[in-house]
C-alpha positions as CSV (number, residue, x, y, z in Angstrom):
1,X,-5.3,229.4,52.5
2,X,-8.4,227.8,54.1
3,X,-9.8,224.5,55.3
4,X,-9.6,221.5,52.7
5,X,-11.3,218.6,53.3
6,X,-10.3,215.0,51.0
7,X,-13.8,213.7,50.3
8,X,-13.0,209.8,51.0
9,X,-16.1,208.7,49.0
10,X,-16.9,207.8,45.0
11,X,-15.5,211.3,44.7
12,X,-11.7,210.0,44.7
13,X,-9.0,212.2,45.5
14,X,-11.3,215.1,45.0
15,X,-9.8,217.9,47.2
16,X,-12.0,220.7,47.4
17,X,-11.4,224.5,49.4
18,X,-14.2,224.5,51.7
19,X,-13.8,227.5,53.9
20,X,-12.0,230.6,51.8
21,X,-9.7,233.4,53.2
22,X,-12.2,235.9,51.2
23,X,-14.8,235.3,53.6
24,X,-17.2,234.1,50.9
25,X,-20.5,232.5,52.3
26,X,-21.2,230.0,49.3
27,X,-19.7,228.7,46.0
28,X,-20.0,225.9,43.4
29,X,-17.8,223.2,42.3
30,X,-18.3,221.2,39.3
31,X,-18.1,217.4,39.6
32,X,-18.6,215.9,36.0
33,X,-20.1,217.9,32.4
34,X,-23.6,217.4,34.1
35,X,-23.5,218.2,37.7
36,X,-22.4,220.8,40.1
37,X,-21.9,221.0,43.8
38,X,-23.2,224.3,45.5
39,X,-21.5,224.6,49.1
40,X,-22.8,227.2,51.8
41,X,-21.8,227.9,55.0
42,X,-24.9,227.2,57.2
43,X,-23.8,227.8,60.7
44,X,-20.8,229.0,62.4
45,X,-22.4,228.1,66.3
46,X,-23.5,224.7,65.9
47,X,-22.9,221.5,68.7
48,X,-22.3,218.5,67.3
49,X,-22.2,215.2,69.6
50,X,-20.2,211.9,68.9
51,X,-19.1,209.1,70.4
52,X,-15.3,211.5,70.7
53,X,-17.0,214.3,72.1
54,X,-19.3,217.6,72.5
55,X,-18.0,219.7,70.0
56,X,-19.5,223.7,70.3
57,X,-19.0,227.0,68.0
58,X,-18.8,224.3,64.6
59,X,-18.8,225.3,61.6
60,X,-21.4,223.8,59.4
61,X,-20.8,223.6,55.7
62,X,-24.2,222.4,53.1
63,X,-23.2,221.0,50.2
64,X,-26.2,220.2,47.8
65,X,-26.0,218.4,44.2
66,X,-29.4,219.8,42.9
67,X,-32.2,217.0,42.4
68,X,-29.5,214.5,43.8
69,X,-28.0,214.9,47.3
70,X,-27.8,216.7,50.0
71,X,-25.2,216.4,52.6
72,X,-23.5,218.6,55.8
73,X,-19.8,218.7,57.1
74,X,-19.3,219.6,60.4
75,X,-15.7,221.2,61.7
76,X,-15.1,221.8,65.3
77,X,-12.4,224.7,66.2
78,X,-8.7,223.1,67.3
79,X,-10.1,219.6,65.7
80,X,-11.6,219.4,62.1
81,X,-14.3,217.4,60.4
82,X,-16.2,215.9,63.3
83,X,-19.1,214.7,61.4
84,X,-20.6,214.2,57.3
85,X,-24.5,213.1,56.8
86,X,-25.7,213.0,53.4
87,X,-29.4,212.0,51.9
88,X,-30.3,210.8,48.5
89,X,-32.8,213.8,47.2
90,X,-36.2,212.3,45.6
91,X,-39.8,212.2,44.6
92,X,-40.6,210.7,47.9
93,X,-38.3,213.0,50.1
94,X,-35.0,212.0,51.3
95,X,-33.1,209.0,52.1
96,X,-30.4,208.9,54.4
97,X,-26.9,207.5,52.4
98,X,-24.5,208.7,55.1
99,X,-23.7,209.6,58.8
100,X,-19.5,209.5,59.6
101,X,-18.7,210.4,63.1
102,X,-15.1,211.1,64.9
103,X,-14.6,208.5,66.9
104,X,-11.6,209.2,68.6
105,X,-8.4,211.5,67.9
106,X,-5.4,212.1,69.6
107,X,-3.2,214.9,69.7
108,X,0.6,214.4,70.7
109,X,0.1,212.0,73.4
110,X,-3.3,212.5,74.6
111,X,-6.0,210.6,73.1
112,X,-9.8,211.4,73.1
113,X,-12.3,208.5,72.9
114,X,-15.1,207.2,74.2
């Protein structure tokens, strides 16, 4: 059970479980022999705004590849992944790699766009 999310980046056909039926709050996933991925679940009540949408009560999942990148997934109830950022972690602070937004979706025959 739970939410699994493909990641539709460098990562491949990396399917990861994001959300667990044991209720767990954070776990780690290894990529490759020298990095892992530590995911936590940062909010359960956040709004997210897109060109689809005001999305309310989403959950908000941190994912953080330590001295690398930083990046959050945002699910809205009823919909799913709504919105991914991630930054590039460095000396100088952080850098901005991605923002992904829903656009539009539909569901049987009703579409929602902007």
């Amino acid at each position: 059970g739970g939410l699994l999310v493909m990641f539709p980046d460098e990562l491949g056909d990396v399917v990861v479980p994001w959300l667990r039926e044991s209720g767990e709050q954070a776990w780690d996933v290894r990529v490759d022999a020298r990095a892992v991925m530590r995911f936590e679940i940062a909010d359960t009540a956040g709004v997210v705004e897109t060109p689809s949408g005001t999305y309310e009560s989403c959950t908000v999942v941190q994912m953080v590849i330590p001295g690398e990148e930083m990046g959050y997934f945002h699910y809205a109830p009823g919909v799913g992944l709504v919105r991914v950022t991630s930054s590039e972690l460095g000396r100088e602070g952080s850098q901005l790699l991605t923002d992904w937004v829903l656009t539009s979706y539909t569901v049987g025959e009703r579409t929602t766009a902007p």
